[in-house]
GUZA-858906 format. One record per residue: residue in three letters; x, y, z of N, C-alpha, C in turn. Coordinates in steps of 0.001 Angstrom, whole numbers, plus 500000, padded with zeros to 6 digits. Atoms other than C-alpha are relative to their C-alpha. Layout:
N
ALAXYZXYZXYZ
...
This chain:
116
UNK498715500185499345251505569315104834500281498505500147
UNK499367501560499240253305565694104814500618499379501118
UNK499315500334498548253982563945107843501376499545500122
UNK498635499978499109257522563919109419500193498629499691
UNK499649501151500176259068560649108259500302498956501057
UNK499458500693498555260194559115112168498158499794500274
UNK501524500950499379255809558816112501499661498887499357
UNK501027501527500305255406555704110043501002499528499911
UNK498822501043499708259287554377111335498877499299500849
UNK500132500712498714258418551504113614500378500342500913
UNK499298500094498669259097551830117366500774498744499498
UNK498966501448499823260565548109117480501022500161498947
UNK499528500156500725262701549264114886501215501115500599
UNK499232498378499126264282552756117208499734499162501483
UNK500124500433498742263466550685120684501614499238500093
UNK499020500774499782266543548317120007501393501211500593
UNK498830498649499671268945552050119895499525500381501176
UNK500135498849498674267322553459122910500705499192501123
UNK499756500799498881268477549987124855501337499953499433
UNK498748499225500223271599550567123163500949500709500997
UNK499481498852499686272230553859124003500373499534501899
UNK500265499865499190271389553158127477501120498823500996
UNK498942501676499323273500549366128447501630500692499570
UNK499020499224499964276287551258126831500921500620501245
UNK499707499210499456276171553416129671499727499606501262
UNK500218501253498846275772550929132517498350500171500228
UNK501217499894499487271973551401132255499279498583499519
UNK500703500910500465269559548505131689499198499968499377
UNK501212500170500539266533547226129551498948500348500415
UNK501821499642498896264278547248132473499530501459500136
UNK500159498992499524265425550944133022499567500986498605
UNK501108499518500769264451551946129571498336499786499863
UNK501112500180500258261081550013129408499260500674501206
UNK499949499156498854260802551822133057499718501820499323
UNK500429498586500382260782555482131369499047499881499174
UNK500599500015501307259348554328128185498339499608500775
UNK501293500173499105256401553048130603499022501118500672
UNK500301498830499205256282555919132906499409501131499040
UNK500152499028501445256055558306129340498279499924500076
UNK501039500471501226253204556349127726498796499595500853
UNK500995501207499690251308554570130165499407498518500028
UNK499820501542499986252092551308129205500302498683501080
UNK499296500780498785252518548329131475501246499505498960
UNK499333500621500579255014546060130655499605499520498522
UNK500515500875500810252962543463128382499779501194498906
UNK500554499227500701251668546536126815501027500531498493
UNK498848499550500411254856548028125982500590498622498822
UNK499741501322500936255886544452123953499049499789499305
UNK500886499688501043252781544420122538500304500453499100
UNK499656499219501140253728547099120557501150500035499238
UNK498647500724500778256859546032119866499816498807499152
UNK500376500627500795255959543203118706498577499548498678
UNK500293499958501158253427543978116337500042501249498810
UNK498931499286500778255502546397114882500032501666499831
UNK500863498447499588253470549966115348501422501026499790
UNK499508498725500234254652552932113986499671500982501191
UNK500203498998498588255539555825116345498824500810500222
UNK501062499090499995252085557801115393499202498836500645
UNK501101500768498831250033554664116707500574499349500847
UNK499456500067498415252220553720119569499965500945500494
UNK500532499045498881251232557338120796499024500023500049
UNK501703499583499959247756557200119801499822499057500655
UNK500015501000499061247569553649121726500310500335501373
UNK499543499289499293249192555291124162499766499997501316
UNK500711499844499203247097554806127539500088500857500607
UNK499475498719499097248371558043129486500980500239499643
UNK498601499062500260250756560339128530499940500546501529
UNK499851499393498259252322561118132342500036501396499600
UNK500497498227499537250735564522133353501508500957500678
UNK498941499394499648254308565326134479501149500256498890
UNK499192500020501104255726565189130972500200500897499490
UNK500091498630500207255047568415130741501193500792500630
UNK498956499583499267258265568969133244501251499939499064
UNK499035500606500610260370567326130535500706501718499298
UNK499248499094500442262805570283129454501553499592499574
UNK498496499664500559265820571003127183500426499446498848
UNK500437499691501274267191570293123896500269498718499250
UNK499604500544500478267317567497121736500298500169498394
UNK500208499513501310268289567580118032499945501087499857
UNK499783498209499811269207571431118938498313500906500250
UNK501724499578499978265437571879119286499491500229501576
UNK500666500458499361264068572608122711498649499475500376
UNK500874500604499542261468569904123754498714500843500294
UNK501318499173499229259108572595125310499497500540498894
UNK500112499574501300259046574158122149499149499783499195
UNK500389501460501320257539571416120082498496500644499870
UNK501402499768500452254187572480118641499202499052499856
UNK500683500888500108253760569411117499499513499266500689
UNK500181500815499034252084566978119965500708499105499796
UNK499338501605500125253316563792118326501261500163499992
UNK498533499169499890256625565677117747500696500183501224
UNK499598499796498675257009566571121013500051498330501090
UNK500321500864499106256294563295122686501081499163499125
UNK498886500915500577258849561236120276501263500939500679
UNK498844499512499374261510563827121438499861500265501452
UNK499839500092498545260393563588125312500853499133500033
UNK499458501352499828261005560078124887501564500170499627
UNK498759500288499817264051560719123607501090500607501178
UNK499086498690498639265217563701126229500797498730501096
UNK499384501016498969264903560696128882500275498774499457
UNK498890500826500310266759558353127333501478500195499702
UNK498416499309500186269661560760126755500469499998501321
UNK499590500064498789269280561358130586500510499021500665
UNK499294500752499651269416558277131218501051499070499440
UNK498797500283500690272187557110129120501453501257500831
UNK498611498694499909274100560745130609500182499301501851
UNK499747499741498362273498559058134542499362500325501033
UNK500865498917499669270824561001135609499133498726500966
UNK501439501063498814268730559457139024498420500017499056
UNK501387500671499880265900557311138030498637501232500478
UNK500790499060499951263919559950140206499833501094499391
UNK499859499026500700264849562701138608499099500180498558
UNK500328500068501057264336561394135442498434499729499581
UNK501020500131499765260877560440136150498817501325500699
UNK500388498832499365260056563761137537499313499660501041
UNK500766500578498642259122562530141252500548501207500940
């Protein structure tokens, strides 16, 4: 089976659209690297790290330091697919990431979106 073409895109290459999507919509940088943190386990530095040395989305999850144990809350559909769905692990965790970035691009409390 060949792997899904979005695992050897770059992040730093899909990170610039998610801050996009998000300033668009009166949201900020901080408040993506804020989910994208909360997701992965990344600190900050961490998170740029990987941006800047260019990491494809399969080893920016395998780097990964914690996938939040609450990510598992993440529900509903992106790409007509629901999230919960996902068989795939790595599959599933590129379309968390994206769930909450739709949320927060749609408005959606910070807490919420963080599942607190």
């Amino acid at each position: 089976m060949t792997k899904h073409k979005i695992y050897s895109m770059a992040f730093a290459k899909v990170y610039p659209y998610y801050v996009d999507k998000a300033e668009r919509k009166g949201r900020t940088k901080e408040d993506v690297d804020q989910i994208i943190c909360w997701l992965t386990g990344y600190d900050t530095m961490g998170l740029q790290q990987q941006i800047d040395q260019g990491n494809d989305f399969e080893t920016f999850f395998a780097r990964a330091p914690a996938i939040h144990p609450n990510s598992s809350l993440i529900k509903g559909v992106v790409c007509g697919v629901r999230v919960e769905e996902i068989e795939d692990p790595l599959m599933q965790k590129i379309r968390y990431l994206d769930k909450l970035v739709d949320e927060l691009a749609k408005g959606k409390a910070m807490e919420k979106i963080l599942r607190q």
